[in-house]
Backbone as a printed PyTorch tensor [residue, N CA C, xyz], in Angstrom:
tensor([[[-200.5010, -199.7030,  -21.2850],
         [-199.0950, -199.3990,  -21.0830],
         [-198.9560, -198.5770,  -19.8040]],

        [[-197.7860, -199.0800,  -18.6090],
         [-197.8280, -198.0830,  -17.9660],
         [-196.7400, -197.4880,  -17.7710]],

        [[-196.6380, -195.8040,  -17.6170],
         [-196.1520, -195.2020,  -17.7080],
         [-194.9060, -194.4970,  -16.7220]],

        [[-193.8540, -195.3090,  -17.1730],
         [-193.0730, -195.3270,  -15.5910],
         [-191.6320, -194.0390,  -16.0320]],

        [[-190.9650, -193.7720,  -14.6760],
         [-189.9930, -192.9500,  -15.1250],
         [-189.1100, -193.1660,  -16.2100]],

        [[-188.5530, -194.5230,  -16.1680],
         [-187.6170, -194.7480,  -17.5660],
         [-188.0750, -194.6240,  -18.6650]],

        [[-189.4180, -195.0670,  -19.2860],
         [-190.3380, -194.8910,  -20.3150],
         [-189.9570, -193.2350,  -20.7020]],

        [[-190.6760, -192.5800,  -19.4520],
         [-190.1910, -190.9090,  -19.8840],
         [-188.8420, -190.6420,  -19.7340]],

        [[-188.2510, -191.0330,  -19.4770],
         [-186.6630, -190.3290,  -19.8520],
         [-185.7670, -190.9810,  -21.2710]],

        [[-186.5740, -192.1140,  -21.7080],
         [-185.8780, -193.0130,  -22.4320],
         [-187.0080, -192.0880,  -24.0370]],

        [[-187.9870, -191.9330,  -23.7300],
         [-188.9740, -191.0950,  -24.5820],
         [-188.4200, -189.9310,  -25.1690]],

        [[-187.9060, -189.0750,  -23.9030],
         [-187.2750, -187.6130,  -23.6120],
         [-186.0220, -187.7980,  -25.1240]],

        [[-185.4790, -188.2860,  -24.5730],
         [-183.7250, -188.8670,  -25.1620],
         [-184.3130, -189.1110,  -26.8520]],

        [[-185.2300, -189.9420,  -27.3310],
         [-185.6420, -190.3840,  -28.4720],
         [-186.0050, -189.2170,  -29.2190]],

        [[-186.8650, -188.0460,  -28.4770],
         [-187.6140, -186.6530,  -28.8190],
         [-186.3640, -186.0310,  -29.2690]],

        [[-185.4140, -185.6970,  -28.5120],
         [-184.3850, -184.8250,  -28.3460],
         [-183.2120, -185.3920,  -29.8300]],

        [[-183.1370, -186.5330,  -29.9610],
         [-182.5090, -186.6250,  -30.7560],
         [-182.9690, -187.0110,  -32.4170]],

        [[-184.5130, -187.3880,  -32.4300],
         [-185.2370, -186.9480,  -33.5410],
         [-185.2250, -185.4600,  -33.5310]],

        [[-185.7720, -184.6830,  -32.8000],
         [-186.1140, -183.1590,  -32.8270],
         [-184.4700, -182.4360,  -33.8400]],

        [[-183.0610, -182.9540,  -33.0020],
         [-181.5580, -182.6780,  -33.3550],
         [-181.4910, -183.0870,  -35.2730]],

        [[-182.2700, -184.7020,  -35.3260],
         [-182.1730, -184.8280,  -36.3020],
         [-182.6410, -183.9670,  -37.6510]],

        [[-184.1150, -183.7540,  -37.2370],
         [-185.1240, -183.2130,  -38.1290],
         [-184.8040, -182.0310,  -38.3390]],

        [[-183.8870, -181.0170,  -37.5290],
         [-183.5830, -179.7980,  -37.5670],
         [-182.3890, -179.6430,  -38.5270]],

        [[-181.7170, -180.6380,  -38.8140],
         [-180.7950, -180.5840,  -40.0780],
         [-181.3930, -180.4150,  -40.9060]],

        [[-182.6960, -180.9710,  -41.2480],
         [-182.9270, -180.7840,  -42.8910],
         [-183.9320, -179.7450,  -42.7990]],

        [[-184.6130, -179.3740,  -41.9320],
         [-185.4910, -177.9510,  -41.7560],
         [-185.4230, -177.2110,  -40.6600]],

        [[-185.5810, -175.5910,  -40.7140],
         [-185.0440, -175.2040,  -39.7390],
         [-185.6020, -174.5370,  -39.2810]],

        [[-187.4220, -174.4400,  -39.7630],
         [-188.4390, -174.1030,  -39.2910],
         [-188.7870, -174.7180,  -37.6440]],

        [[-188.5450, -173.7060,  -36.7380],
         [-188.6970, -175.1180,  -35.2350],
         [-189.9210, -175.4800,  -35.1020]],

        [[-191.5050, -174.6440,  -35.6210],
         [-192.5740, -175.0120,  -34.8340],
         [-192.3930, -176.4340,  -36.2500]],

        [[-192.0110, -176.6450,  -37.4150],
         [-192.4800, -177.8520,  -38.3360],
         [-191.4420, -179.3350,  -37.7070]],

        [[-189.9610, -178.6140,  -37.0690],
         [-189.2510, -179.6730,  -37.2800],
         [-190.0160, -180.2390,  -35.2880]],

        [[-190.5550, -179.4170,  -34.7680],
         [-190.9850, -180.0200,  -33.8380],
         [-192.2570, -180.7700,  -33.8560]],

        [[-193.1380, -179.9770,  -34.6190],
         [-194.5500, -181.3210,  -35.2200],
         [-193.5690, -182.5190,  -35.5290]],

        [[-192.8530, -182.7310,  -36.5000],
         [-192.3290, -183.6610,  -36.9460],
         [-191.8780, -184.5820,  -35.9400]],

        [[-190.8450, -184.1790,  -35.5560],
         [-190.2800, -184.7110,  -33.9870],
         [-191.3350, -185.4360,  -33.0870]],

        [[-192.3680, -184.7730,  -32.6860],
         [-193.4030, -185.1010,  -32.1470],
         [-194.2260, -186.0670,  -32.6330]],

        [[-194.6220, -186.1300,  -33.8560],
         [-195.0830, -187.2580,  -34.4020],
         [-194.6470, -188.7520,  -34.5890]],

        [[-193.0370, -188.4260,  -35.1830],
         [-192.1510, -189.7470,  -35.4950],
         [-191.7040, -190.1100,  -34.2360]],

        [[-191.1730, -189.3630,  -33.1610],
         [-190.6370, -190.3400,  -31.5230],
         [-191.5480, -191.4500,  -30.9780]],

        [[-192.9150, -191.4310,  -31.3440],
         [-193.0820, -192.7700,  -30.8250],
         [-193.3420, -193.8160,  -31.8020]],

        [[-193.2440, -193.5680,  -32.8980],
         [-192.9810, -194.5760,  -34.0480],
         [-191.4130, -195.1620,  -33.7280]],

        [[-190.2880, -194.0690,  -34.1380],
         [-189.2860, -194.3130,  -33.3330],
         [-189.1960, -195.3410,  -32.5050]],

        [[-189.3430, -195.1950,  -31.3110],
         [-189.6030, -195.3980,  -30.0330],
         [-189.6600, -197.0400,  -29.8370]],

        [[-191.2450, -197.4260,  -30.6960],
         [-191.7960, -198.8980,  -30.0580],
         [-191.4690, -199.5990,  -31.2180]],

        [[-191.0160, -198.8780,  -32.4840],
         [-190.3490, -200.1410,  -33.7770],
         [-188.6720, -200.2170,  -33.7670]],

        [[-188.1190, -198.9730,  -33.1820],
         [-186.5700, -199.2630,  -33.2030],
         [-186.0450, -199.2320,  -31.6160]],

        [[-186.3140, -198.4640,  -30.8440],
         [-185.6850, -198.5510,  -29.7650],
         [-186.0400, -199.6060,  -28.7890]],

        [[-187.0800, -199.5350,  -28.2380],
         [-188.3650, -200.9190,  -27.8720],
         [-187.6700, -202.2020,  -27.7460]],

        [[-187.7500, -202.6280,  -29.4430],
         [-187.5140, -204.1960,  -29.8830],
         [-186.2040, -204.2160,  -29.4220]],

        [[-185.1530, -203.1430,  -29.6030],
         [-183.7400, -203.2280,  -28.8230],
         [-183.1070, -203.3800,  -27.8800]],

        [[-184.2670, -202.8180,  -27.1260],
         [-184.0640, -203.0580,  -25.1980],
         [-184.3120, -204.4150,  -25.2620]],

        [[-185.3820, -204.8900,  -25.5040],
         [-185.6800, -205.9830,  -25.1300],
         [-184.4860, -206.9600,  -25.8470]],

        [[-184.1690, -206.7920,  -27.0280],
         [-183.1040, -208.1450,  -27.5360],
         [-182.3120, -208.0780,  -26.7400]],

        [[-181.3660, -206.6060,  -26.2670],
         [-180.3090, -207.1440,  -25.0760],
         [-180.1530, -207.2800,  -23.7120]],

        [[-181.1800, -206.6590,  -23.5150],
         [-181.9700, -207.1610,  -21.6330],
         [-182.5320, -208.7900,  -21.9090]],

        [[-182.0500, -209.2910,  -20.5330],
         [-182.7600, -210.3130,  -20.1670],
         [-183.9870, -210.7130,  -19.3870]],

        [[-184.3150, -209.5950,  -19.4000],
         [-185.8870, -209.3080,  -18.4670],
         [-186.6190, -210.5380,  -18.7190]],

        [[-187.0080, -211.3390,  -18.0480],
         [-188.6500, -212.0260,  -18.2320],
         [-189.6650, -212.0110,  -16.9780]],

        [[-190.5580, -212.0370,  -17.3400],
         [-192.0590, -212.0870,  -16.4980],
         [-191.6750, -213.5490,  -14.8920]],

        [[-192.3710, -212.8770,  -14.1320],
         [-191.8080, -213.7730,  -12.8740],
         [-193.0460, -214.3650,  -12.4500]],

        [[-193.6170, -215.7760,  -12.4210],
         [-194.8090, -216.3410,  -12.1840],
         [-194.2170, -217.0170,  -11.0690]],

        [[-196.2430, -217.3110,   -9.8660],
         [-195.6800, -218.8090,   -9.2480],
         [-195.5120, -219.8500,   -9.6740]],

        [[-195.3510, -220.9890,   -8.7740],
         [-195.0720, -222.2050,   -8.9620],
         [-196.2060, -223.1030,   -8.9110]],

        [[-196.6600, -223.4630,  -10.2650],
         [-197.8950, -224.3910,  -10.0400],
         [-197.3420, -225.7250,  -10.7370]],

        [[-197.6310, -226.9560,  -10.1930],
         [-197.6190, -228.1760,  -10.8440],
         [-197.9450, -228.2730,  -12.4980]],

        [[-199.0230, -227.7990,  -12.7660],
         [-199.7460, -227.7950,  -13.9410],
         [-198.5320, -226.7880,  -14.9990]],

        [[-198.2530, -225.5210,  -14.6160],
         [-198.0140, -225.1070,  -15.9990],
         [-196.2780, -225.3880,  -16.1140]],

        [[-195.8230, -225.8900,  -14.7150],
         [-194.7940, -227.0210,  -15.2250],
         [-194.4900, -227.8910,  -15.8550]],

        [[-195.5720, -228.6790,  -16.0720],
         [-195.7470, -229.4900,  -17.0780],
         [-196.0630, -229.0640,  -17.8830]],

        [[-196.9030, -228.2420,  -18.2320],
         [-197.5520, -227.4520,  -19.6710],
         [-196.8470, -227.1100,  -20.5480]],

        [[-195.5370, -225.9140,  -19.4460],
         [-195.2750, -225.5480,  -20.3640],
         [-193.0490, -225.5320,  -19.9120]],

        [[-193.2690, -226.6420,  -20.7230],
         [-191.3130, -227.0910,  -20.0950],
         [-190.0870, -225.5390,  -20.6700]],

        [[-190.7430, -224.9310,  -21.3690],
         [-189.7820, -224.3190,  -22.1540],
         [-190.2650, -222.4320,  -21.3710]],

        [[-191.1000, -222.2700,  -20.7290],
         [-191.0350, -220.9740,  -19.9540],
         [-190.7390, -221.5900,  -18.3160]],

        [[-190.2560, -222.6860,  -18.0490],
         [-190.0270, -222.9380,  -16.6110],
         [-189.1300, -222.0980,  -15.6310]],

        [[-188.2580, -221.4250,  -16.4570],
         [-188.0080, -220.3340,  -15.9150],
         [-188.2070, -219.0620,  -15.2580]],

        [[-189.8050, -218.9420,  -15.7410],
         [-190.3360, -217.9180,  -15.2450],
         [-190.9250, -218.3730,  -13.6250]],

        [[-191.0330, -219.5260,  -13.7840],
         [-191.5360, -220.0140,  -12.5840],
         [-190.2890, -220.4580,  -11.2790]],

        [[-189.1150, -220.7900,  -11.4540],
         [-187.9410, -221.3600,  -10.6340],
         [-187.5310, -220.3550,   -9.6260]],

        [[-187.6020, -219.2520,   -9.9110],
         [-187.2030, -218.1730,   -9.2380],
         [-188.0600, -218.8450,   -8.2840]],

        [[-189.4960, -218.5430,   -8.2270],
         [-190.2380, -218.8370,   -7.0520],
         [-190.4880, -219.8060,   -6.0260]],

        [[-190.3100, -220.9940,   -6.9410],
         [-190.1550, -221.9940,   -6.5350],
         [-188.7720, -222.8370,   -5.5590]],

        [[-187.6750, -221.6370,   -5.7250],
         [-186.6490, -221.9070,   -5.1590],
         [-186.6390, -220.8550,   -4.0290]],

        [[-187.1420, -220.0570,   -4.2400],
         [-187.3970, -219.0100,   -3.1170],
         [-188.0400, -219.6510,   -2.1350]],

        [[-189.2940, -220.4460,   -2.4710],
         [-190.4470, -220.8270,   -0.7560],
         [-189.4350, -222.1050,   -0.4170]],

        [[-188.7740, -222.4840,   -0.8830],
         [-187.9140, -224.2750,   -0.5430],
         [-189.2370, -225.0660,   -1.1300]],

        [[-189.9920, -225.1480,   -2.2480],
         [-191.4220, -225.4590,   -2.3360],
         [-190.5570, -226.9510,   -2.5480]],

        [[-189.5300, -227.3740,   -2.8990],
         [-189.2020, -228.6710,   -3.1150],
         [-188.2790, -229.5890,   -1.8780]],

        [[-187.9820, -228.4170,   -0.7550],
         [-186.9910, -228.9090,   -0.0850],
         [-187.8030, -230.3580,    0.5780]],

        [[-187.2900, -231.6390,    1.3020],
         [-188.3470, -232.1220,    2.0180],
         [-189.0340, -232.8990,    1.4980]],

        [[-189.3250, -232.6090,    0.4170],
         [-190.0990, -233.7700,   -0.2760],
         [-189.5990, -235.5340,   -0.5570]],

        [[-190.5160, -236.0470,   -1.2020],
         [-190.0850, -237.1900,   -1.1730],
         [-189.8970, -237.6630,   -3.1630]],

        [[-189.0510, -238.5640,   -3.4140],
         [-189.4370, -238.8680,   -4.6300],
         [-190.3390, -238.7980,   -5.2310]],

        [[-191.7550, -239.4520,   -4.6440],
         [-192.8580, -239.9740,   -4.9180],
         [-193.5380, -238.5770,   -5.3790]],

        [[-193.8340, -237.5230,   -4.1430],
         [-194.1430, -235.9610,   -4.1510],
         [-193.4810, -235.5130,   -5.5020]],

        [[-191.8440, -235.8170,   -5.4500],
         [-191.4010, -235.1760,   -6.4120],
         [-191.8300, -235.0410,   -7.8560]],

        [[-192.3090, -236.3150,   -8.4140],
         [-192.9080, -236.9280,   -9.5130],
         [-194.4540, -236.3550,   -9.6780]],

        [[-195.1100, -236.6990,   -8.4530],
         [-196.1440, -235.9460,   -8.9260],
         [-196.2360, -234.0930,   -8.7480]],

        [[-195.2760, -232.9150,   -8.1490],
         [-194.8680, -232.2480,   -8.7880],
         [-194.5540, -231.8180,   -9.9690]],

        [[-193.4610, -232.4880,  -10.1680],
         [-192.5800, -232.1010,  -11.4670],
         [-192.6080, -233.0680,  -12.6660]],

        [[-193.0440, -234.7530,  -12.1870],
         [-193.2480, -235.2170,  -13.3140],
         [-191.8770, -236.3690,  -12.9810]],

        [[-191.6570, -237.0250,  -13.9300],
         [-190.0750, -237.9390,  -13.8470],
         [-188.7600, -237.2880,  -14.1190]],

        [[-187.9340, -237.2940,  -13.8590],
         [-186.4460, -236.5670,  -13.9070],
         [-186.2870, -236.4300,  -15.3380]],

        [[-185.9110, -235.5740,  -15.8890],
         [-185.3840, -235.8090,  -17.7940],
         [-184.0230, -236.4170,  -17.5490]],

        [[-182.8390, -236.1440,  -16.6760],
         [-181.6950, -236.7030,  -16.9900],
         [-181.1590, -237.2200,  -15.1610]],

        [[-180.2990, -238.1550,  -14.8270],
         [-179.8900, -238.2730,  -13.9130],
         [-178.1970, -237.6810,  -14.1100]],

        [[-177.5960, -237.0950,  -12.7620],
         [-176.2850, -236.5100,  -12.3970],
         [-175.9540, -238.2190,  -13.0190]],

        [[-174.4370, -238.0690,  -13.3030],
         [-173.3090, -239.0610,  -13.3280],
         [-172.2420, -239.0850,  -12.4900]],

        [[-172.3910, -240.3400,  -11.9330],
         [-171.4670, -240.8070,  -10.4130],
         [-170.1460, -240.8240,  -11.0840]],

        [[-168.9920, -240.2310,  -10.9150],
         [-167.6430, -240.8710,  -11.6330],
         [-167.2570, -242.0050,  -11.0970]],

        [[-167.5920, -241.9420,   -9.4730],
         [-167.2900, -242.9640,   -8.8070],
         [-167.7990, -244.5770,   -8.8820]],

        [[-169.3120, -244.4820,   -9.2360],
         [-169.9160, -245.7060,   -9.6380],
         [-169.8940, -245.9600,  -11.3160]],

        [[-169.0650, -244.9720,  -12.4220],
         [-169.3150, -245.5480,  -14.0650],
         [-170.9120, -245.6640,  -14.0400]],

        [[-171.9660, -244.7520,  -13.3980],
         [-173.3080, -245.0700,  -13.9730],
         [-173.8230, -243.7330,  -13.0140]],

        [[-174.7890, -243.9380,  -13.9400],
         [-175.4950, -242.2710,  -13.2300],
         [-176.3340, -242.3780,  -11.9120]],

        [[-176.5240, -241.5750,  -11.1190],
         [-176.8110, -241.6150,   -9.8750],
         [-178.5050, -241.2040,   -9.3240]],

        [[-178.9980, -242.3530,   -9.0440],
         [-180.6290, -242.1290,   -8.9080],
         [-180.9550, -241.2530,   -7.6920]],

        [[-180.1230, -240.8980,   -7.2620],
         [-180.0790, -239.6900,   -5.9510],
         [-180.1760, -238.0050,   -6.5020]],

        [[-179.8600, -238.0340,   -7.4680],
         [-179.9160, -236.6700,   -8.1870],
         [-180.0060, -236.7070,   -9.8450]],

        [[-181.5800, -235.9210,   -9.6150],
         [-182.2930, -235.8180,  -10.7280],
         [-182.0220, -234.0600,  -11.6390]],

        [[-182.2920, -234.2900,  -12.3240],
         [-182.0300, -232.9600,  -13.0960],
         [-183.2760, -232.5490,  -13.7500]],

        [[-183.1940, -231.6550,  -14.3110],
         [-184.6260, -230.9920,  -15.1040],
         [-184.1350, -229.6270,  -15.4200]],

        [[-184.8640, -229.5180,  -17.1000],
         [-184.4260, -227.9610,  -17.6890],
         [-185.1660, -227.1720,  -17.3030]],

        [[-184.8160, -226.2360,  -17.0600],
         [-185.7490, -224.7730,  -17.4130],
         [-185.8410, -223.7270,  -18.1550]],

        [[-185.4930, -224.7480,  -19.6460],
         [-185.3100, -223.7340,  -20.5160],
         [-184.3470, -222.3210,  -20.7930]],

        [[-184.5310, -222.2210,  -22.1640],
         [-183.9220, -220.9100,  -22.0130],
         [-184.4400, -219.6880,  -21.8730]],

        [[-183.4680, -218.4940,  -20.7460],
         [-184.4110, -217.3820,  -21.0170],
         [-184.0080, -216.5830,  -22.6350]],

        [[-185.0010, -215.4560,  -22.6820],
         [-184.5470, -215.0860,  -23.7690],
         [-183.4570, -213.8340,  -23.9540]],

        [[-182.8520, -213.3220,  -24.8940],
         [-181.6560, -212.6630,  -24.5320],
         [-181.1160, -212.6420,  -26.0880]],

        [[-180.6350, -212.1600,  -26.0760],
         [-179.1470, -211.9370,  -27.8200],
         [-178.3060, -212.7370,  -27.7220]],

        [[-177.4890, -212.8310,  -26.7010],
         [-176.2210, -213.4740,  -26.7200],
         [-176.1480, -214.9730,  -26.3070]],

        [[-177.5470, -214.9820,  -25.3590],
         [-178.3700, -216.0670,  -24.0230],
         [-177.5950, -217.7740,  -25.1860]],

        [[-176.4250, -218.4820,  -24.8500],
         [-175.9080, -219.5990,  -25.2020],
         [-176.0380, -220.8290,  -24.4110]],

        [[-176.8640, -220.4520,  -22.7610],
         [-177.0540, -221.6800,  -21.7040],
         [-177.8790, -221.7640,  -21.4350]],

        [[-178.9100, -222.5740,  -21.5880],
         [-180.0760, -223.0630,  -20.8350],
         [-179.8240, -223.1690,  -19.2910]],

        [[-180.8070, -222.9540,  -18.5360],
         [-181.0550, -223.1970,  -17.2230],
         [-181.3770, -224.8640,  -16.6790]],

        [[-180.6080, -225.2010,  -15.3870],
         [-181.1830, -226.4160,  -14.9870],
         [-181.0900, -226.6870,  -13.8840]],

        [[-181.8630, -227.3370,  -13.0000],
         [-181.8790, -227.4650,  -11.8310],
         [-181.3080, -228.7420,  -11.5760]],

        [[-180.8300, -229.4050,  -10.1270],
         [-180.2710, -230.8620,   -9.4880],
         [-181.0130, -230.9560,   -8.7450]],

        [[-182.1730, -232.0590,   -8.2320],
         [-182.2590, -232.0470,   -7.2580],
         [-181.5200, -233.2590,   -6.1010]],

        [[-180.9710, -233.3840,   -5.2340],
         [-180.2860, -233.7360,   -4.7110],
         [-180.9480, -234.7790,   -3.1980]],

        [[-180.7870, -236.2160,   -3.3710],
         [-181.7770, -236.7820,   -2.6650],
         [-180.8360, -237.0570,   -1.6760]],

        [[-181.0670, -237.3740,   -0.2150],
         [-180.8290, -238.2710,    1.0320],
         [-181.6220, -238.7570,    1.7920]],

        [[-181.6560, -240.2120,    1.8260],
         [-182.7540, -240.8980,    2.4430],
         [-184.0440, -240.5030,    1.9210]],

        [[-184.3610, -240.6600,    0.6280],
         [-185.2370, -240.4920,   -0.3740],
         [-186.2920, -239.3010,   -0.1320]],

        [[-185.7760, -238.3720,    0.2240],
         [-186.2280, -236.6340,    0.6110],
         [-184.8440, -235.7470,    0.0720]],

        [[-185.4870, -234.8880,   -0.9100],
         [-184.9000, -233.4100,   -1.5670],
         [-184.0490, -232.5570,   -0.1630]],

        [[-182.8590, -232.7360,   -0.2220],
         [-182.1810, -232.1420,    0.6680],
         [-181.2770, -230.9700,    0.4140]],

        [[-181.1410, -230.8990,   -1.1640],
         [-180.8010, -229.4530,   -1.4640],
         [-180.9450, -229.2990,   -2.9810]],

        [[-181.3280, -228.1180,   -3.2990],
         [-181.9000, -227.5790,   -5.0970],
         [-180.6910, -226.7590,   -5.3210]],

        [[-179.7560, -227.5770,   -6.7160],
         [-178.6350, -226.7480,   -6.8800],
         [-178.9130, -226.3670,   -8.3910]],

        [[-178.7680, -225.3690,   -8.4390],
         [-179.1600, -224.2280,  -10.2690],
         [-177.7900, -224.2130,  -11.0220]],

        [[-177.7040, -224.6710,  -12.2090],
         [-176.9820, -224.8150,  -12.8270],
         [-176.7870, -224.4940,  -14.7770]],

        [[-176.1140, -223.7650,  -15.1710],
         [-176.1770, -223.5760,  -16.2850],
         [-175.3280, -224.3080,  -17.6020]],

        [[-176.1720, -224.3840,  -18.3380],
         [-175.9350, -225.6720,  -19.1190],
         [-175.6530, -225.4320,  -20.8940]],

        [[-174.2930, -225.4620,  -21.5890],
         [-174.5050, -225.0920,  -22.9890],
         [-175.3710, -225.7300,  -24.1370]],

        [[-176.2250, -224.3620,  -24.6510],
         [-177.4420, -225.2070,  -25.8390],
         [-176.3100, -226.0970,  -26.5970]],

        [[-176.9770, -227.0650,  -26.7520],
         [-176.2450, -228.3200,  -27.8950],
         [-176.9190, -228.3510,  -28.8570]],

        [[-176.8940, -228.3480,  -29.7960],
         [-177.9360, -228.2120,  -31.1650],
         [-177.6740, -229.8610,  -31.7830]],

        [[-178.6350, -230.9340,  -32.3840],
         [-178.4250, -231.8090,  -32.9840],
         [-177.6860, -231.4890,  -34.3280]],

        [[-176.3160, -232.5270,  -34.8630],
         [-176.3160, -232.3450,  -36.0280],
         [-176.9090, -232.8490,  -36.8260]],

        [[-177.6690, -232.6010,  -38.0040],
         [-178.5930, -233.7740,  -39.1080],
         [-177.7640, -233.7790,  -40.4150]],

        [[-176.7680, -234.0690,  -40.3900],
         [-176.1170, -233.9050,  -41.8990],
         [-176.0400, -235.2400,  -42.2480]]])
């Protein structure tokens, strides 16, 4: 674990208001402060902890490798950031693209042609995780003259199958 300023001030705050607590029911300070001292990091990493994390959207930021794109379709998010950062897709060609990323999961829809458009491919990147988190992530990629000419990010509502 490492030990950064928020950790200690977010620690501090947990102490201070176990210590407030424990002093209601005893009013001995060196016992209600053992006490205090003992329970804040129980406190701490079973109630406060798991809480940050359900309503922060924090996740881990990896590069961009071919392989755990495919591996792994449902943390692709951790990887897009990066991958949209170097242009690692700008330039490319279909062919590149595929062996990158694999085959498109869905194509854009032309209104203009009534059929979907083999110029722009789509692909999820999953969802991040979060409490409230209702949109998956997805990328376009956008072809001219069969080279990636621009990566547009787009958010997309989870649809759940019905099975009734």
């Amino acid at each position: 674990m490492i030990v950064t300023t928020a950790l200690v001030v977010i620690m501090s705050i947990v102490f201070v208001l176990v210590f407030l607590f424990v002093n209601t029911i005893d009013k001995r300070k060196w016992l209600t402060f053992i006490v205090s001292l003992v329970l804040t990091p129980f406190i701490y990493f079973y109630m406060v902890y798991p809480m940050i994390n359900i309503f922060s959207n924090y996740h881990h930021q990896k590069y961009f490798s071919s392989e755990l794109w495919k591996e792994e379709p449902a943390l692709r998010y951790e990887i897009s950031d990066n991958m949209l950062a170097s242009e690692t897709l700008t330039g490319k060609s279909k062919s590149e693209i595929i062996l990158l990323l694999g085959t498109h999961e869905w194509l854009s829809w032309d209104d203009l042609k009534k059929n979907h458009d083999t110029n722009r491919w789509n692909y999820s990147l999953g969802i991040e995780p979060g409490a409230f988190n209702q949109e998956k992530e997805c990328i376009e990629l956008v072809f001219k003259n069969n080279k990636v000419t621009t990566v547009n990010t787009y958010k997309d509502l989870i649809e759940f199958d019905d099975n009734d």
